[in-house]
C-alpha positions as CSV (number, residue, x, y, z in Angstrom):
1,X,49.3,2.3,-2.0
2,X,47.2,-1.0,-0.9
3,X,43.6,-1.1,-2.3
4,X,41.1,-1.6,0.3
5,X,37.7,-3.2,-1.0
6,X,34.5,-3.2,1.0
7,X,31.3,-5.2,0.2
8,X,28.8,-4.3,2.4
9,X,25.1,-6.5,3.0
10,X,21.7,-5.2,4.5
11,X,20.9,-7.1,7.6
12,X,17.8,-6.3,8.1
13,X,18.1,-2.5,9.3
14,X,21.5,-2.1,9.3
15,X,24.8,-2.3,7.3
16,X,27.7,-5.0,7.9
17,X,31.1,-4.6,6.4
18,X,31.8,-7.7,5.2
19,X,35.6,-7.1,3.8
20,X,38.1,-4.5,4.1
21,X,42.2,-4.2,3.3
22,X,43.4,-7.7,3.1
23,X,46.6,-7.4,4.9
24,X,48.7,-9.4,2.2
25,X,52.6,-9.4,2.2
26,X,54.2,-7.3,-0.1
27,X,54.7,-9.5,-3.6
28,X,51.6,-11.5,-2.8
29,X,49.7,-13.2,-5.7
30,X,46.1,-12.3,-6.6
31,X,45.3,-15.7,-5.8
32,X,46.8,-14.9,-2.2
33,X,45.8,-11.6,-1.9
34,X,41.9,-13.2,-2.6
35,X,42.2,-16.1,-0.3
36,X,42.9,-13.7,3.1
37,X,39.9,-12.0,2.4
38,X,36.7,-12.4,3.9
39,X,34.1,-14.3,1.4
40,X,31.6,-11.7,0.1
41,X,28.6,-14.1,0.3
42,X,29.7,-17.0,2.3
43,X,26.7,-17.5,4.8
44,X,24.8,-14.8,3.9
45,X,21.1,-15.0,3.4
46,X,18.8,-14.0,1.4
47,X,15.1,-13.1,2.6
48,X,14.3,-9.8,0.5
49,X,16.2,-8.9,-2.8
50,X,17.7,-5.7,-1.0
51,X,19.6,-8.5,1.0
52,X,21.9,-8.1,-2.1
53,X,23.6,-5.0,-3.2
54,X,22.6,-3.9,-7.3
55,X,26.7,-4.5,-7.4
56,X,26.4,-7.9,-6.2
57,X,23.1,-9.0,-8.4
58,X,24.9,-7.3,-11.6
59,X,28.1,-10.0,-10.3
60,X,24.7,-12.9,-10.0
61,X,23.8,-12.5,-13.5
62,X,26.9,-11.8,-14.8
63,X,28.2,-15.1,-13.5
64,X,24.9,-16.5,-14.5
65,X,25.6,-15.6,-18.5
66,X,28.8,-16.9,-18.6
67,X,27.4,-20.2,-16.9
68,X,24.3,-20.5,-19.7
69,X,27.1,-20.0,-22.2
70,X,29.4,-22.9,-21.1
71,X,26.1,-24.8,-21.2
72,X,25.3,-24.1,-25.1
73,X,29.5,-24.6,-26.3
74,X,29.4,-27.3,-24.6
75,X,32.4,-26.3,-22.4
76,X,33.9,-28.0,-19.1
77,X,31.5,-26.9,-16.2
78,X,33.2,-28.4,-13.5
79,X,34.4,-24.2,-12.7
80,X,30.7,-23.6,-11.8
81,X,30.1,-26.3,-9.0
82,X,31.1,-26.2,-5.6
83,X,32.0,-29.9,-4.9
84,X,31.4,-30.1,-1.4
85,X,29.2,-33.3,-0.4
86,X,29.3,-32.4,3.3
87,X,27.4,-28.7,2.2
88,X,23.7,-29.3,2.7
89,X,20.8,-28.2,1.1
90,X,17.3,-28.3,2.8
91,X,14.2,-27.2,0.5
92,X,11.5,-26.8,3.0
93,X,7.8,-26.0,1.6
94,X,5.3,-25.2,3.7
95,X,3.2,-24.1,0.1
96,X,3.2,-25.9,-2.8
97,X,5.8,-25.7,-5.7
98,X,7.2,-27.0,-8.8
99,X,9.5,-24.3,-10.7
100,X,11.1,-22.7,-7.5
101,X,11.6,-26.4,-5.5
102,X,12.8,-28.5,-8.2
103,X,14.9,-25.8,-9.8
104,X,16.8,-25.6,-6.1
105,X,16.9,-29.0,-5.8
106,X,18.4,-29.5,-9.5
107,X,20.4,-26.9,-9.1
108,X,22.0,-28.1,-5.5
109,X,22.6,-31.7,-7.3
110,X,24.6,-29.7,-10.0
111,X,27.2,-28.5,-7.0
112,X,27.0,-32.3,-5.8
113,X,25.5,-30.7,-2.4
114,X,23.1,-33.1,-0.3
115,X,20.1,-32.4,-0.9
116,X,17.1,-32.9,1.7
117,X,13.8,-32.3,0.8
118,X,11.9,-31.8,3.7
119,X,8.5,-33.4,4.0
120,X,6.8,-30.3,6.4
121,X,3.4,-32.2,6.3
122,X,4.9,-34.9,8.1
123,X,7.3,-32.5,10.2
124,X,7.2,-31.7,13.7
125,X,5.4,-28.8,12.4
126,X,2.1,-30.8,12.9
127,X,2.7,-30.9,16.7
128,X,3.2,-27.5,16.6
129,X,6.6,-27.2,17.0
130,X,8.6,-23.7,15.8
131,X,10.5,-23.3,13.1
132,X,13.2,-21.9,14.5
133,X,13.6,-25.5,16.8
134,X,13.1,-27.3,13.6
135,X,16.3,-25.0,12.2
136,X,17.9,-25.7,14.8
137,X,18.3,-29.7,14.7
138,X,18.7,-29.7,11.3
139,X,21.9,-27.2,11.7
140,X,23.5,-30.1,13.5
141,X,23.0,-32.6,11.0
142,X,25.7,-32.4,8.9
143,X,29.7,-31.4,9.0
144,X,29.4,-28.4,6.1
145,X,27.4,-25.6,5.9
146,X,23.8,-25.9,5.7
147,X,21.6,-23.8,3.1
148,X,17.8,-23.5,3.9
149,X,15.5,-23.3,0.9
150,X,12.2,-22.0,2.7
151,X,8.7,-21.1,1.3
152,X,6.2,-20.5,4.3
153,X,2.7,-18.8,4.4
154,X,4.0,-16.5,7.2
155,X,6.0,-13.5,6.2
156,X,9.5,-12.5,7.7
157,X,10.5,-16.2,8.6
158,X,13.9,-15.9,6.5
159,X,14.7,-12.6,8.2
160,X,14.3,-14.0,11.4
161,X,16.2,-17.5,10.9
162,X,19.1,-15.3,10.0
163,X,19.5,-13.5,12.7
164,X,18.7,-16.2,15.3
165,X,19.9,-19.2,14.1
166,X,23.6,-16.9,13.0
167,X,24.6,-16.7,16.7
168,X,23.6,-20.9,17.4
169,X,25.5,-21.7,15.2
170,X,28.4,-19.7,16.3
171,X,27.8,-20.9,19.8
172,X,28.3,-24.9,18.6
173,X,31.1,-24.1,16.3
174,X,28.8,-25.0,13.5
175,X,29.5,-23.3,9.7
176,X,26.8,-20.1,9.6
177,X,24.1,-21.1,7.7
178,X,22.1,-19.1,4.9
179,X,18.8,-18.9,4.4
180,X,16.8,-18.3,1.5
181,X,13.0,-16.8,0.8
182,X,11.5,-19.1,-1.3
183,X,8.4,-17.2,-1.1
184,X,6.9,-16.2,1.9
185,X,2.9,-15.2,2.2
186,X,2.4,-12.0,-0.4
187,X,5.8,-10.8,0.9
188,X,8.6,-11.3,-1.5
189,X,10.0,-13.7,-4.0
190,X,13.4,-13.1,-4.1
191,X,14.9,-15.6,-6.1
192,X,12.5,-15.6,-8.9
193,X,13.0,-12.0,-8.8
194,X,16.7,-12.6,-9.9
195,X,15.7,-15.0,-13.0
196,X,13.3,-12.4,-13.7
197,X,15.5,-9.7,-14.2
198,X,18.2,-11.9,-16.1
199,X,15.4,-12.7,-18.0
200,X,14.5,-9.1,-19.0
201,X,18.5,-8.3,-19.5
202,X,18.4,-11.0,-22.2
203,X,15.3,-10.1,-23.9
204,X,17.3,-6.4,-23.9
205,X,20.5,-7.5,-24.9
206,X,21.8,-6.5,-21.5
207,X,21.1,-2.8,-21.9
208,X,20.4,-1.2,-18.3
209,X,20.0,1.8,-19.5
210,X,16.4,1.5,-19.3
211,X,13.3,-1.0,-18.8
212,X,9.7,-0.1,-19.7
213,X,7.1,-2.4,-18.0
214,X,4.0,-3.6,-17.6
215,X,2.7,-5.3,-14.8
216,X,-0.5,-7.4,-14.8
217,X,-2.8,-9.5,-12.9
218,X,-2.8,-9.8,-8.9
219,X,-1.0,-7.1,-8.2
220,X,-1.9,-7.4,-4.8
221,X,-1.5,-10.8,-3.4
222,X,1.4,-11.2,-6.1
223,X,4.9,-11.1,-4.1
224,X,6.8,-11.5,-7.2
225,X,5.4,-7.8,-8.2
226,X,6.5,-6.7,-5.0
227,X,10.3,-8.1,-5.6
228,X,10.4,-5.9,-8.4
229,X,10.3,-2.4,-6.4
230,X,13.8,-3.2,-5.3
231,X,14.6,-5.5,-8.1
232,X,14.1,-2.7,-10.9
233,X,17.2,-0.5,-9.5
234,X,19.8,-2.3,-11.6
235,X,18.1,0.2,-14.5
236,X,19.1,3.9,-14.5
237,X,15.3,4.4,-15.2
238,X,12.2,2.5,-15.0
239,X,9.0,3.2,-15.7
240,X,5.8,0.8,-14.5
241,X,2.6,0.5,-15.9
242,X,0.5,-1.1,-13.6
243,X,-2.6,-2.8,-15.2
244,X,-5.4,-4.4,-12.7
245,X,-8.8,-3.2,-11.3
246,X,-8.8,-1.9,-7.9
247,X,-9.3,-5.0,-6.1
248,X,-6.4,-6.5,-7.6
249,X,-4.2,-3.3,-7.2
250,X,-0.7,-3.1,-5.8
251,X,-0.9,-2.2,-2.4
252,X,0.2,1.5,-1.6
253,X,3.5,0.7,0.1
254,X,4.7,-0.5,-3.1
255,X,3.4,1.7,-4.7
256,X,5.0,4.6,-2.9
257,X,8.4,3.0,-2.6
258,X,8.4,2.8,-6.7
259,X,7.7,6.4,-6.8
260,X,10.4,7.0,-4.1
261,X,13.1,5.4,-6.0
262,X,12.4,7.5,-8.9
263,X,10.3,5.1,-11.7
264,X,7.6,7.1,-13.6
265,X,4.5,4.7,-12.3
266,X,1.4,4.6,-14.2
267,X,-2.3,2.9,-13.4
268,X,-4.6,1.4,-15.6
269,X,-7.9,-0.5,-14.6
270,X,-7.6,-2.8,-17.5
271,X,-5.5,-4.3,-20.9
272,X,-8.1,-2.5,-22.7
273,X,-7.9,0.7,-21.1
274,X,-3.9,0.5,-21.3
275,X,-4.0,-0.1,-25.4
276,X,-6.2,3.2,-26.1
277,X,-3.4,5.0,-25.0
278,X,0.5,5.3,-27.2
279,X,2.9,4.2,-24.8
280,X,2.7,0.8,-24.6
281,X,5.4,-1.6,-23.0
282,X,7.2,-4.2,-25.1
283,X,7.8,-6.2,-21.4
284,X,4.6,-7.6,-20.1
285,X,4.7,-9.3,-17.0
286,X,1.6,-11.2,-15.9
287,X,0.9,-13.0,-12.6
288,X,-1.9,-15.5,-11.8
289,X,-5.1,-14.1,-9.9
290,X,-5.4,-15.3,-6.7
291,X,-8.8,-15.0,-6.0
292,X,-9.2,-17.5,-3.3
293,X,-7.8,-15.5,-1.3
294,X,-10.4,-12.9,-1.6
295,X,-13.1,-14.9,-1.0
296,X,-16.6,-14.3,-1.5
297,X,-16.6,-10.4,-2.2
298,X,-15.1,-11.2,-5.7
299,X,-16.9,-14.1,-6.8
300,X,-20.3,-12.1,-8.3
301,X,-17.9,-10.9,-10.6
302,X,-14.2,-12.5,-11.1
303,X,-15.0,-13.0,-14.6
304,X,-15.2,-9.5,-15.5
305,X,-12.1,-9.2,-13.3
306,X,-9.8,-12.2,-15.0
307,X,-10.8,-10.3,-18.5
308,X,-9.3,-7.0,-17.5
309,X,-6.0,-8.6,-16.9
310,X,-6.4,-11.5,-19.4
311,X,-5.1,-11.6,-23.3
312,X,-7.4,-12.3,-26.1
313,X,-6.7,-12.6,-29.5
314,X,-8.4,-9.6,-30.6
315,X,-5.9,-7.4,-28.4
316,X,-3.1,-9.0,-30.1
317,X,-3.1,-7.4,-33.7
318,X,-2.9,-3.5,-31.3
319,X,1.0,-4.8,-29.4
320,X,4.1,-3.2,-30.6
321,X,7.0,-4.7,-32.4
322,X,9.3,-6.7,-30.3
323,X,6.6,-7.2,-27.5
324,X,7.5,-10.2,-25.2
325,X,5.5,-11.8,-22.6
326,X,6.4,-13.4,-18.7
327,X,5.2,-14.7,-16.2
328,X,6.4,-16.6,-13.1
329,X,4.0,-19.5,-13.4
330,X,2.2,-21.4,-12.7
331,X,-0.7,-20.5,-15.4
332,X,-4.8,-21.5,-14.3
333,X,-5.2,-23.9,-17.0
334,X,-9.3,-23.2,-16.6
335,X,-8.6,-19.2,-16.8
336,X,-4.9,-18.5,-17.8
337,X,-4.2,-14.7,-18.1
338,X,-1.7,-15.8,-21.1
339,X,-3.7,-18.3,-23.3
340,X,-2.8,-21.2,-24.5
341,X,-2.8,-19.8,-28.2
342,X,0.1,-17.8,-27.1
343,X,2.4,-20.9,-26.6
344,X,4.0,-21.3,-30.0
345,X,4.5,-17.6,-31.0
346,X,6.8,-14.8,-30.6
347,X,5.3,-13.7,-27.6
348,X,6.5,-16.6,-25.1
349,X,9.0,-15.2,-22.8
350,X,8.1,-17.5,-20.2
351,X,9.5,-21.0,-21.1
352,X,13.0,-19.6,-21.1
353,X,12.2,-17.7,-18.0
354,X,11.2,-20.2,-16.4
355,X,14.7,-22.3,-17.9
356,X,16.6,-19.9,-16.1
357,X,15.4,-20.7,-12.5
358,X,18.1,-23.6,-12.8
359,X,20.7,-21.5,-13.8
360,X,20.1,-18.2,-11.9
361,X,19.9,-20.7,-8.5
362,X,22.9,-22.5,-9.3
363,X,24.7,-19.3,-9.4
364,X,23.1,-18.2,-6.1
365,X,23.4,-21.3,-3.9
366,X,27.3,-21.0,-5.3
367,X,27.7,-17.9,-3.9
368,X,26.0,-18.5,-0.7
369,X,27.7,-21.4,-0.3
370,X,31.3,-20.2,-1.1
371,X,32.4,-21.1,-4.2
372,X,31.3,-17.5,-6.5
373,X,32.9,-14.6,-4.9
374,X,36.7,-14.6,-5.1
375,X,36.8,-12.3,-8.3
376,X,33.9,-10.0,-7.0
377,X,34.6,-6.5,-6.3
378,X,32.5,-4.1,-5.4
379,X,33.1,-1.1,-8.5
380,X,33.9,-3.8,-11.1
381,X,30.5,-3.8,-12.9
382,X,30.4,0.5,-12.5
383,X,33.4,0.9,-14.7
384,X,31.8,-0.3,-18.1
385,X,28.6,2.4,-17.0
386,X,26.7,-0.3,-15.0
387,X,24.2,1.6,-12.1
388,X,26.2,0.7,-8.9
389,X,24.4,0.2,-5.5
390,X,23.8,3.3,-3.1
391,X,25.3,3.1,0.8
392,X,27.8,0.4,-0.5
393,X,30.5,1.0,2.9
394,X,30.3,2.1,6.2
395,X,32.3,4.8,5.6
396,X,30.0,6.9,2.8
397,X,28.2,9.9,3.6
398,X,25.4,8.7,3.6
399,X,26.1,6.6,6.8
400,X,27.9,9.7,8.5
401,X,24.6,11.6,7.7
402,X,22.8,8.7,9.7
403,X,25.1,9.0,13.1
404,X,24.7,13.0,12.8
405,X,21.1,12.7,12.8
406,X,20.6,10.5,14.8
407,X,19.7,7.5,12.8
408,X,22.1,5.0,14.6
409,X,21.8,3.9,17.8
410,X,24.8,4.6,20.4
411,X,26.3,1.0,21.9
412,X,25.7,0.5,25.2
413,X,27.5,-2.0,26.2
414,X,30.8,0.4,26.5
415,X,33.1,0.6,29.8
416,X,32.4,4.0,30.7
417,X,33.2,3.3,34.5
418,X,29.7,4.4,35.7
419,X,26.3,3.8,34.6
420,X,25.2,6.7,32.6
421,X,21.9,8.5,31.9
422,X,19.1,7.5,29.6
423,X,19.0,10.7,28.7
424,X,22.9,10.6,27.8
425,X,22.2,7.3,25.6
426,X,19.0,8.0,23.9
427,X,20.6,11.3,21.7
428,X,18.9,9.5,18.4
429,X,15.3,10.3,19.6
430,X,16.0,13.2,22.5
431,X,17.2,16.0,21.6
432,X,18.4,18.9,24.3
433,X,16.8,22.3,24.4
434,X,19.5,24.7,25.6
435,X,19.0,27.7,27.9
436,X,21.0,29.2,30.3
437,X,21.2,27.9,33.7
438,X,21.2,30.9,35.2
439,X,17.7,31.9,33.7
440,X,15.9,29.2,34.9
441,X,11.8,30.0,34.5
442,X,8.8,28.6,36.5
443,X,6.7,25.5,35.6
444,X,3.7,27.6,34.8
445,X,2.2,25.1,32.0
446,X,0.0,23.9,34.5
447,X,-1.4,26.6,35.7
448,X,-2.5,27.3,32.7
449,X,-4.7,24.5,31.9
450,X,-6.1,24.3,35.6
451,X,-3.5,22.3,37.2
452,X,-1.6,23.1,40.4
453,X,2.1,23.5,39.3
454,X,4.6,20.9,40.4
455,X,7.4,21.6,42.6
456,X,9.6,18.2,41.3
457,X,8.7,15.8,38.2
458,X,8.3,15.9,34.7
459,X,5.4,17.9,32.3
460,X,5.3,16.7,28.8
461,X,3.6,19.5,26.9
462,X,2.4,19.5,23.1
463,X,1.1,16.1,22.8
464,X,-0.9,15.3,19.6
465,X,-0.4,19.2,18.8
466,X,-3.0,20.7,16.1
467,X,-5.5,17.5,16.2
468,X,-8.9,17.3,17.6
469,X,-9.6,17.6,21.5
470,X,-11.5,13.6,21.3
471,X,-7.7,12.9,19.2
472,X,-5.5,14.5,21.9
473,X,-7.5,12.9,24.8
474,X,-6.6,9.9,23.4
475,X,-3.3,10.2,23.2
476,X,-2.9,11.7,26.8
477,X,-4.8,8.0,28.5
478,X,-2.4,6.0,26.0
479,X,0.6,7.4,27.3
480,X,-0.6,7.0,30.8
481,X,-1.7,3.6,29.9
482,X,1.2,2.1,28.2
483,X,4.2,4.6,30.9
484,X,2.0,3.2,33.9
485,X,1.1,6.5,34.9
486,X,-2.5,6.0,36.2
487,X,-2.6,7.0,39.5
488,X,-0.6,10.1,39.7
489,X,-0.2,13.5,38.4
490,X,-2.8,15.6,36.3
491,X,-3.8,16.2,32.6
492,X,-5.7,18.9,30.4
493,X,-5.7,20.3,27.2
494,X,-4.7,23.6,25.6
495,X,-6.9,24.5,23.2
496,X,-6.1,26.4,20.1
497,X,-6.6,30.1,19.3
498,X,-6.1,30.1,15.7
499,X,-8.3,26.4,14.7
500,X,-11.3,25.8,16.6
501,X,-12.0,22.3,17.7
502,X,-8.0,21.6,17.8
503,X,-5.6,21.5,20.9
504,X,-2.3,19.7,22.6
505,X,-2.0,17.8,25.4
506,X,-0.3,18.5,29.0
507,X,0.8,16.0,31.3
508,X,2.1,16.7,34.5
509,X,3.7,14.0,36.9
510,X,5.1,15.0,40.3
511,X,7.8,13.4,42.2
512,X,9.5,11.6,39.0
513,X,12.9,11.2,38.5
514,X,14.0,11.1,34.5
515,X,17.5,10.2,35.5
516,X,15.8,6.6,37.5
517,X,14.6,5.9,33.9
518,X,15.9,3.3,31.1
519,X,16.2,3.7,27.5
520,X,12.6,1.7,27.3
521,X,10.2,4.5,28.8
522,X,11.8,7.2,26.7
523,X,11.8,5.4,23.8
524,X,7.9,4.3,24.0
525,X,7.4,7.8,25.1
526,X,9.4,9.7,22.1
527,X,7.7,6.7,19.6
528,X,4.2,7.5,20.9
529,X,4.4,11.3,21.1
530,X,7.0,12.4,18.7
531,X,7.0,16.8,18.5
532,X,6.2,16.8,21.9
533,X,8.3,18.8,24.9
534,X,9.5,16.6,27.8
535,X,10.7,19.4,30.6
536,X,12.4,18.2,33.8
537,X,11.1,20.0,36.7
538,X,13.1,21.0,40.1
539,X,12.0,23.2,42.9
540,X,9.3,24.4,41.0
541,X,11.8,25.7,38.1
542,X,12.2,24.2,34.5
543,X,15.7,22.6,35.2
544,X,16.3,21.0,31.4
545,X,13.9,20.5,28.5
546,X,13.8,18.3,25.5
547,X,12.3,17.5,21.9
548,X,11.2,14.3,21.7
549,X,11.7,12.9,18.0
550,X,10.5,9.5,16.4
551,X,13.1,6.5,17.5
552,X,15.0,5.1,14.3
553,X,14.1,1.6,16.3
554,X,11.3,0.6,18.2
555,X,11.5,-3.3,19.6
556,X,11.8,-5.2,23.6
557,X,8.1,-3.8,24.2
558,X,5.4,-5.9,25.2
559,X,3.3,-3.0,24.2
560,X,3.7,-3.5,20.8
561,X,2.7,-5.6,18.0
562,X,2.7,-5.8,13.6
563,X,-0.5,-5.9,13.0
564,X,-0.2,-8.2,9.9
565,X,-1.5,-11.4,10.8
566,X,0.8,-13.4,8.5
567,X,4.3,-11.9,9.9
568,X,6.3,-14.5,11.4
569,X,6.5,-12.1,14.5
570,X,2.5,-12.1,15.1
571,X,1.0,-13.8,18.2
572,X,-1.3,-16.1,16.4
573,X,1.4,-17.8,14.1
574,X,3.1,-19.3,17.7
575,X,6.6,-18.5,16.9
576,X,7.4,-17.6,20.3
577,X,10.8,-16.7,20.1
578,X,9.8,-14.3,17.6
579,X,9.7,-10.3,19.5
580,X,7.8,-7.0,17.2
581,X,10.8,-4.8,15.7
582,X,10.1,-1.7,14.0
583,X,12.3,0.6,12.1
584,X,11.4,3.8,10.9
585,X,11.2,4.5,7.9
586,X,10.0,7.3,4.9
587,X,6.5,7.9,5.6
588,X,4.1,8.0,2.5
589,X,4.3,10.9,-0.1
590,X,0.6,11.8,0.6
591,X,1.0,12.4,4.1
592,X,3.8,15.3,3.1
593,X,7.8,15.6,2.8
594,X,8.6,15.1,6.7
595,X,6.1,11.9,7.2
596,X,7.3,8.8,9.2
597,X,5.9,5.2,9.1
598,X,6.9,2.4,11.0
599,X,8.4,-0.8,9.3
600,X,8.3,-4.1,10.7
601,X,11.7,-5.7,10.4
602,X,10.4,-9.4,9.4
603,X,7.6,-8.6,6.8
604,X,8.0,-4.9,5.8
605,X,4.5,-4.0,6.5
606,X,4.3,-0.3,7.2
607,X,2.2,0.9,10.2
608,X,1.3,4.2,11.4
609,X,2.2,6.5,14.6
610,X,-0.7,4.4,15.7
611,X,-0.9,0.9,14.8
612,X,1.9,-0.4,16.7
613,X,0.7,-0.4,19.9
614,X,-1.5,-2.6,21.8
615,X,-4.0,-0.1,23.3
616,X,-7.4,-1.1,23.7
617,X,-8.6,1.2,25.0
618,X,-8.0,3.5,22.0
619,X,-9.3,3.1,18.5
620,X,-7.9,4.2,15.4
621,X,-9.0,6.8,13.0
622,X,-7.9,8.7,9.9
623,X,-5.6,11.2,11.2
624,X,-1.8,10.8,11.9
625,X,0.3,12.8,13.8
């Protein structure tokens, strides 16, 4: 029978199929058969290295190799360039750069792409204008596809150009253009991520069997550190040895995701610390401390700091055969955590890393633009024992597993010939309690707590269950506050028999019709009180009743907000356009096996139950839900 190839890409939260059977004729030719098929990467984008399967960065450096080798024969490289001079490529720089700019730039000259090099000090960005209007215009200004090269202070920015700028361009019959995250605030790094990891596989011979490493330096402003949680999958296992003080430590979400993917992470305070002990690393990665962002609360002592993370010559004699050293430059010629000594001897990995920038982005603006991709297939680089990606189609069980839970939303745009329920469309984060209909009990809940029961409306019972009477109080005015349920209705709490000082909340409402209500309420209600009971009262009997459960997606609230100040999606970095989106997500492994955390769908951050919401009246402490 026919083959049917999929390549699938992460868009943000979800999964797109991006090629299935091709529908030849019978007899057709490879070349024919190729040519009907949707391009794998063909106006894709790039923001985070997820954005690219461990199939299709294994296809990257693969193509990359064979590229470096033409180079050094001396072969015909006119196969490696796209040709196209109405393709454009913008490298926009809101931060400074050498390496990462001028590699993109070379690198676009190489597929005779035009190249703009946007001057953003001189932009309309000074008169505060948004990026995504900026995008816009510049979409216009050529007949090809456009290719945006973008390093920016604020986080998420590539996320949310691809999402945004996809459907404008659709709308004006313009090519889809690609974006990619050239660095954004202490994000990610995507693209020196990939050089990165071609530069390991050379340094290794290309084994993936396994990658040992040590990570130094500013661990927590660095975002090409936190490129490699994701970027470390191509290796069947990975262990990380993470060497920095505590105020240059990598922040816990990375931390946890490394352990959730498997690697064996370890911590040391300093180099000297991490050399007392046998199992040293022959792959040292150092980054460049950042201590200006820290301000003053390092300066009294960011020379004890630079020496923890900084090699000296009398360390040098205690390495292990075959030890290399990288870094993503640039080095801080007053303070450089790789010396200058270092330069001329068997240790520098970094001038060849740094070489293959040019190459690794010629590859990637290729495929992005159209020209890599014809021979890709999606199991090609599994057959020779290669790690292959995880979730690759939308037909695996692991997606099924997501619609029977609950972790994909219903559409709602369906025909159904009547407007349904809320209820009916909101089965990802309600879940119905059944009973029989003919043993219908009495709304006796309030009652209990002091309350005179209602005859019609709704009771939402168990609310911040097991926490302190100040914590459930809380709760109880933020879901008044935030449901506009001021004025009506009454409240108490039930405390608890078996742990003093700890209760759940009650709220009843009278006169309320669920059925009158949208998706929104339900979700902010399910999102704010998640293990709490929702029971629909009629002539004073419970009619239904229902479990409310943590949305997979929480976005279209004014209620909400990520609370980190550098996301493109925060109020005080004026991208207007931009709306909050959460998606939830694996909770920390402190917080136990079941916890949930909320991610922000520009910059990743993680929040908790709590920090989401725009409640002033609350403040939060350390407890979860």
């Amino acid at each position: 029978g026919s083959s049917v190839q999929a390549a699938a890409s992460q868009a943000g939260s979800h999964w797109v199929l991006m090629a299935a059977n091709d529908n030849s004729p019978p007899g057709a030719s490879r070349a024919e058969k190729l040519s009907r098929r949707r391009h794998p990467f063909q106006g894709r984008s790039v923001a985070i290295v997820n954005d690219l399967t461990v199939d299709e960065q294994w296809y990257l450096y693969h193509k990359t190799r064979s590229l470096k080798e033409a180079v050094r024969t001396g072969a015909d490289l006119d196969e490696f360039r796209l040709r196209n001079t109405e393709s454009a490529v913008y490298t926009i720089f809101m931060e400074d750069s050498t390496r990462t700019k001028e590699s993109f730039r070379n690198a676009a000259e190489f597929h005779g792409m035009k190249v703009n090099v946007f001057d953003a000090k001189t932009s309309s960005f000074s008169k505060n204008e948004t990026i995504t209007d900026t995008i816009k215009m510049l979409c216009g200004y050529s007949t090809g596809q456009s290719l945006f090269v973008i390093r920016s202070k604020v986080e998420g920015v590539c996320r949310w150009l691809e999402e945004s700028i996809a459907d404008y361009c659709a709308d004006r019959g313009f090519p889809r253009a690609s974006f990619i995250n050239a660095g954004d605030g202490r994000h990610e790094h995507p693209s020196q991520e990939f050089l990165d990891e071609f530069s390991f596989l050379e340094h290794k011979g290309w084994d993936a069997g396994s990658i040992h490493l040590a990570l130094l330096g500013d661990l927590f402003h660095g975002r090409t550190v936190h490129s490699k949680v994701d970027g470390l999958r191509i290796y069947r296992k990975v262990q990380v040895d993470l060497i920095a003080p505590s105020e240059l430590a990598l922040p816990k979400m990375y931390e946890d995701r490394m352990i959730q993917r498997g690697y064996v992470v370890r911590k040391f305070a300093s180099i000297d610390e991490y050399l007392e002990q046998e199992k040293v690393a022959t792959i040292w990665y150092f980054t460049r401390l950042q201590l200006e962002r820290m301000g003053d609360k390092v300066k009294d002592k960011q020379m004890d700091l630079r020496r923890c993370v900084s090699m000296r010559r009398d360390l040098v004699d205690k390495l292990p055969p075959n030890t290399k050293f990288f870094h993503p430059l640039p080095r801080d010629s007053r303070f450089p955590t790789l010396p200058f000594f270092l330069d001329n001897t068997k240790f520098n990995g970094w001038d060849q890393q740094s070489q293959n920038g040019y190459f690794t982005r010629i590859v990637l603006l290729g495929m992005l633009g159209g020209h890599f991709g014809a021979d890709f297939q999606q199991s090609a680089l599994s057959e020779d024992g290669k790690p292959t990606s995880p979730l690759l189609s939308a037909f695996s069980p692991e997606y099924s597993a997501m619609q029977k839970s609950g972790g994909l939303e219903s559409p709602l745009d369906l025909d159904l010939g009547f407007k349904p329920s809320a209820l009916l469309t909101s089965g990802d984060f309600i879940v119905e309690k059944k009973h029989s209909p003919s043993n219908k009990v009495a709304e006796k809940s309030s009652k209990e707590v002091g309350l005179m029961p209602i005859s019609n409306g709704i009771v939402i019972e168990n609310l911040a269950a097991g926490q302190s009477i100040e914590q459930v109080w809380n709760l109880m005015y933020m879901v008044r506050s935030i449901l506009d349920l001021h004025s009506v209705g009454g409240q108490g709490v039930r405390l608890s028999e078996e742990f003093p000082g700890k209760g759940s909340g009650f709220i009843a409402v009278p006169d309320v019709d669920i059925n009158d209500w949208d998706r929104q309420p339900l979700k902010r209600l399910a999102a704010m009180a998640p293990g709490s009971t929702l029971r629909v009262v009629k002539e004073g009997l419970v009619d239904r009743e229902f479990s409310l459960q943590v949305p997979p997606r929480v976005y279209n609230f004014k209620d909400i907000t990520c609370k980190n100040t550098a996301c493109v999606s925060h109020p005080q970095n004026l991208q207007h356009e931009v709306m909050p989106f959460f998606t939830r997500t694996r909770g920390s492994e402190a917080d136990g096996p079941d916890a949930v955390a909320f991610a922000c769908k520009y910059c990743e951050t993680q929040h908790s139950f709590w920090e989401i919401w725009n409640y002033k009246g609350y403040k939060p402490q350390d407890y979860t839900l």
